[in-house]
C-alpha positions as CSV (number, residue, x, y, z in Angstrom):
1,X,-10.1,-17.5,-30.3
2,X,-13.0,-16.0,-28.6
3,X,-13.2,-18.3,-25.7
4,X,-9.1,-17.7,-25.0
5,X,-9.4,-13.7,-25.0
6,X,-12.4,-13.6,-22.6
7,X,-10.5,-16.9,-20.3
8,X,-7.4,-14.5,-20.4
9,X,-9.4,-11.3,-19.1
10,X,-11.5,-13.4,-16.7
11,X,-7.3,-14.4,-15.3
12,X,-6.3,-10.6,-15.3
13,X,-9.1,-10.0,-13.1
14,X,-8.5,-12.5,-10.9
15,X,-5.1,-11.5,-10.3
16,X,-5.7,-7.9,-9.9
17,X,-8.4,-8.7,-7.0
18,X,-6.3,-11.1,-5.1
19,X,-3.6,-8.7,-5.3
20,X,-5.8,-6.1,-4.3
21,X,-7.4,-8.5,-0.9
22,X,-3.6,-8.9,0.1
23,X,-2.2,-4.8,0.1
24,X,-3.6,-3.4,3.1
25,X,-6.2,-0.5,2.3
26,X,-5.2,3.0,4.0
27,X,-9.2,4.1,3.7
28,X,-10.2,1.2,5.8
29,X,-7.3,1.6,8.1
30,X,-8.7,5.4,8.4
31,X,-12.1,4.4,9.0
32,X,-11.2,1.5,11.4
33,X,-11.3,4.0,14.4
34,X,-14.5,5.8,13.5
35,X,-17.2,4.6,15.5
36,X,-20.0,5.7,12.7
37,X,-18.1,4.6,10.2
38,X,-20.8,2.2,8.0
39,X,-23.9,4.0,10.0
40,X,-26.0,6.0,7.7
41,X,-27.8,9.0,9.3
42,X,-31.3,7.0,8.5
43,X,-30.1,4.1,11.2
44,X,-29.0,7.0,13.5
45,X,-32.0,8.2,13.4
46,X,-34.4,5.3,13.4
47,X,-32.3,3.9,16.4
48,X,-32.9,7.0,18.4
49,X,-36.5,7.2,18.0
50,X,-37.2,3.7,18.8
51,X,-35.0,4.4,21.8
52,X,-36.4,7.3,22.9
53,X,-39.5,8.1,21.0
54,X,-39.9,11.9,19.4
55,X,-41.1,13.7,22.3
56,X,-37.8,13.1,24.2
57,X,-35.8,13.0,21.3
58,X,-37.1,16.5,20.8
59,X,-36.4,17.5,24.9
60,X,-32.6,16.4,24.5
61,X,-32.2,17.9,20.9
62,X,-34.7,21.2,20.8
63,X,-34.9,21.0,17.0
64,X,-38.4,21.6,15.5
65,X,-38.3,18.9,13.1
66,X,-38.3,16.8,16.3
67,X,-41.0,18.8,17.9
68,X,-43.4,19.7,15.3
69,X,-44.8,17.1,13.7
70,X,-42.0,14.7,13.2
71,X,-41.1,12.1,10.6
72,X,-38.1,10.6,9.7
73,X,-38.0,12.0,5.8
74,X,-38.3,15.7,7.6
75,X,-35.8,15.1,9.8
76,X,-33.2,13.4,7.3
77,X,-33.9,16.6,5.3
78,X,-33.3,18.7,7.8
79,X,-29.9,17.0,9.4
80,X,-28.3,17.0,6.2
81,X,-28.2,20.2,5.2
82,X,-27.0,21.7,8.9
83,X,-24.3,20.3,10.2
84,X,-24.5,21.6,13.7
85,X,-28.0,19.6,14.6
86,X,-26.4,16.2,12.8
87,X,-23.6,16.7,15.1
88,X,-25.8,16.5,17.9
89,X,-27.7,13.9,16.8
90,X,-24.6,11.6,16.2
91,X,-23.3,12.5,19.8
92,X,-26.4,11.5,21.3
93,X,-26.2,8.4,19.0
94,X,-22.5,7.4,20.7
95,X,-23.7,8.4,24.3
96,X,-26.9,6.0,24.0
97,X,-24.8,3.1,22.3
98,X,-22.1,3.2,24.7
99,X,-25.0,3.3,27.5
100,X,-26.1,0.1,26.1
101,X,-22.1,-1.3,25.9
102,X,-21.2,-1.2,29.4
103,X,-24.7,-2.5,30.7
């Protein structure tokens, strides 16, 4: 009796995923056409740096976590909590991948 209860849950589920694989998700449709989407700010960041290095990275974005003794912890910190500077960074982010696209 056991065995038939958990077979019959173990069916349910797969029903319910394949019917959730064939409906058409709006959030990924959203996301689709965001080109950060799936990008944490941590591969932003670590991208940039091995692009650029800090001292330039500081000269194109005149943030002091960038100029004063930099580190990636400090500036994740610091790009999270103001909006205005992560902007930035993700611009430059878009403009340096899109440098490397049509190369």
């Amino acid at each position: 009796m056991r065995f038939l209860s958990v077979t019959l849950l173990a069916l349910k589920a797969a029903k319910a995923l394949r019917e959730r694989q064939d409906r058409p998700s709006s959030m990924n449709d959203q996301n689709s056409n965001d080109p950060l989407h799936g990008v944490t700010l941590e591969q932003i960041l670590v991208s940039l740096v091995e692009r650029y290095g800090w001292d330039s990275l500081g000269t194109s974005i005149d943030i002091r976590c960038f100029n004063y003794d930099p580190s990636i912890k400090s500036s994740l910190k610091f790009l999270r909590r103001t909006p205005w500077a992560r902007k930035k960074v993700e611009e430059l982010y878009l403009r340096s991948k899109k440098n490397l696209w049509e190369k």
